[in-house]
N, C-alpha and C positions, 0 to 999 in steps of 0.2 A: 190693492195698492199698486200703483205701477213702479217698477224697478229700472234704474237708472243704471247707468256704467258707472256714476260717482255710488251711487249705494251700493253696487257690487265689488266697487275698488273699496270703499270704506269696510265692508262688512267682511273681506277678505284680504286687504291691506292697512288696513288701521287708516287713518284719515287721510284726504288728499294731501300735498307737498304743500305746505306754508299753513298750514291748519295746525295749530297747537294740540295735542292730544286730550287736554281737559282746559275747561276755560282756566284763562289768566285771572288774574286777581283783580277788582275794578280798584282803580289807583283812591278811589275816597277808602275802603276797605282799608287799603294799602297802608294810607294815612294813618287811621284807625288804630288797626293794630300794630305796626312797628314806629311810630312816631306820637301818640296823643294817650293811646292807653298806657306805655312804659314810662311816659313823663311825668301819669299824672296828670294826664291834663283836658278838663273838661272839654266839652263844645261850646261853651258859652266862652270860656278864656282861649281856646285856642280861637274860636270866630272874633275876638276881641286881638288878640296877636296879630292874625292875618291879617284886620281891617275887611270883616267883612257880615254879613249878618248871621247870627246863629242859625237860620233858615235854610241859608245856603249852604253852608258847611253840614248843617245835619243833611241835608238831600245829597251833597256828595258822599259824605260819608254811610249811605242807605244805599248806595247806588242810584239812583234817582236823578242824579244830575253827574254834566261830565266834567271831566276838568279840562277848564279852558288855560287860553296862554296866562290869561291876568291870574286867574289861581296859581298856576304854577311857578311863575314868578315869585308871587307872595308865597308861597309854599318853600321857596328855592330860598328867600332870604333868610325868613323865619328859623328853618328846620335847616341851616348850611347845606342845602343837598343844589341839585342842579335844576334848572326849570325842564332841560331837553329830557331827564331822567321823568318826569310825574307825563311828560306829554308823550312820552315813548309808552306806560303805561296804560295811558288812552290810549292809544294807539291802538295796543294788542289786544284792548278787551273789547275794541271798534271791530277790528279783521275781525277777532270769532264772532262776535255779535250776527258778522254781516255773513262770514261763511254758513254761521248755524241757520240762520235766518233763511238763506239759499236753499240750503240742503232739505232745509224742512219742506224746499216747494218743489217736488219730482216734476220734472220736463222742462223745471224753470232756468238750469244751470246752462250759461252761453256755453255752446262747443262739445256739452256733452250730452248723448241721444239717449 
């Protein structure tokens, strides 16, 4: 296996700078657990609330799909929460996605030899 300066900073410094140290949470999970299981409230009613089909909200909530703006929106009015708050969660489970993704390819990362 060839050995990087990111896998020697990672393996002797904990993860690069803006790298989360274990993945974030995917915002349908998110959903899931602090909003849909404490209410009570199925995938079939909660995709019915949202206005949206039970297909979709189960693949977000599987992780399987992301949350876009229209989700978050409806998710925002639904659930009184903010829309910038469910796309900030994409967000972050986007960067680790993309850093883990990176790191899994040695010699792939820009600027480091």
């Amino acid at each position: 296996m060839v050995t990087t300066a990111w896998h020697q900073l990672s393996a002797t410094q904990g993860t690069p700078p803006g790298v989360p140290p274990r993945a974030p949470w995917h915002p349908g999970h998110f959903l899931n657990r602090n909003y849909l299981a404490p209410m009570g409230l199925s995938q079939t009613n909660a995709a019915r609330l949202l206005g949206v089909s039970r297909r979709r909200l189960h693949e977000l909530v599987r992780g399987q799909r992301s949350m876009t703006p229209d989700t978050a929106i409806r998710c925002a009015l639904v659930f009184r929460s903010d829309a910038t708050f469910w796309l900030a969660l994409q967000a972050a489970w986007d960067n680790f996605q993309a850093w883990k993704l990176l790191r899994s390819r040695p010699g792939h990362a820009p600027g480091i030899r």
